[in-house]
Structure formats: C-alpha cells, structure tokens
N, C-alpha and C positions, 0 to 999 in steps of 0.2 A: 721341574726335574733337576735341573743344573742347582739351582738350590738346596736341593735334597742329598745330592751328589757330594757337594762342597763342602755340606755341614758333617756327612761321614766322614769325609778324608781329613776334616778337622778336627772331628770328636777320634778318632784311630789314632791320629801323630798328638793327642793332645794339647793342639795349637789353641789357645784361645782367638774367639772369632773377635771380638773387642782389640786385639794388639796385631792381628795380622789379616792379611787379602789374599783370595787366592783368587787367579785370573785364569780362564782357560781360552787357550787360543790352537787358533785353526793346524798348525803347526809351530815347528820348535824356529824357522827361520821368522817367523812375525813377534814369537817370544824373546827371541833375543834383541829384535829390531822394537819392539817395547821397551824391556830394560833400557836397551842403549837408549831410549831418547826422554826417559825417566829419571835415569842416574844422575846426579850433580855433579857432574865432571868440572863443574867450575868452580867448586871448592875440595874435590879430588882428583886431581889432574893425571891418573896413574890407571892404566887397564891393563890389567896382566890374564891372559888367555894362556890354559894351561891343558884344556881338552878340548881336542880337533880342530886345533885352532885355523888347520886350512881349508875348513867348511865354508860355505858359502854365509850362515848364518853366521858363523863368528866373524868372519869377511863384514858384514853388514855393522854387525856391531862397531867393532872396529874403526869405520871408516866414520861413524856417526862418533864416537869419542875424538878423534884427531879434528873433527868438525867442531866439536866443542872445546878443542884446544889440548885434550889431554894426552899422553905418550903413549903409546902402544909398546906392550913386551910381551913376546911371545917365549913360555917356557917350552924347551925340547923335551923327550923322554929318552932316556938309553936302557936296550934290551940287555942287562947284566948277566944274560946268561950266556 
C-alpha cells in the first residue's frame, strides 16, 4: 500500500523516483528529528528555522544541529498590517 501511495504522490509532483525519496513518518516531530540527524551540518554549519520555530519539533531539530556544531537562527515574522 505505502508503495502504491508514494508512486502517486510521485507521478502527481512529477518527481522522478530515481533522483528522489519520500519517507513517511509517524508525525511531523519524528520528521524533522530525521532530517536533523540526516543533514550534514558538518559541512553546512547554518540552520535557519523560519516556520514555528517555537514547536517542539523544530526545538528537536534544533538542538540535534548545535550538537553537530552548526548555528541556529531563528527568523521572526512581522504582521504589516
């Protein structure tokens, strides 16, 4: 099923399945705590968090890049209106 699933949501965005992976995970706090311990922060040393950055899941993130040495920057938003 999950294979059937992944091949449409691939053949829809036009992703070829040869150049890309899609992962699904149980929620969005294990998705980000994937990435983060995925990423190469040791030859990009820079996390810039610019949605919800005060979630728990980007918390996680987060803390696993300053673990791998790299800087955290959290961008604000301002309501212009």
């Amino acid at each position: 099923v999950e294979h059937v699933i992944k091949s449409k949501i691939m053949d829809y965005w036009n992703i070829p399945e040869n150049e890309y992976v899609l992962v699904f995970t149980v929620s969005r706090g294990f998705a980000f705590k994937l990435l983060a311990e995925s990423y190469p922060f040791h030859s990009n040393k820079t996390l810039l968090t610019m949605f919800d950055h005060e979630s728990q899941s980007v918390s996680w993130m987060a803390e696993c890049a300053k673990e791998k040495g790299a800087k955290v920057y959290r961008a604000w938003f301002m309501d212009i209106y």
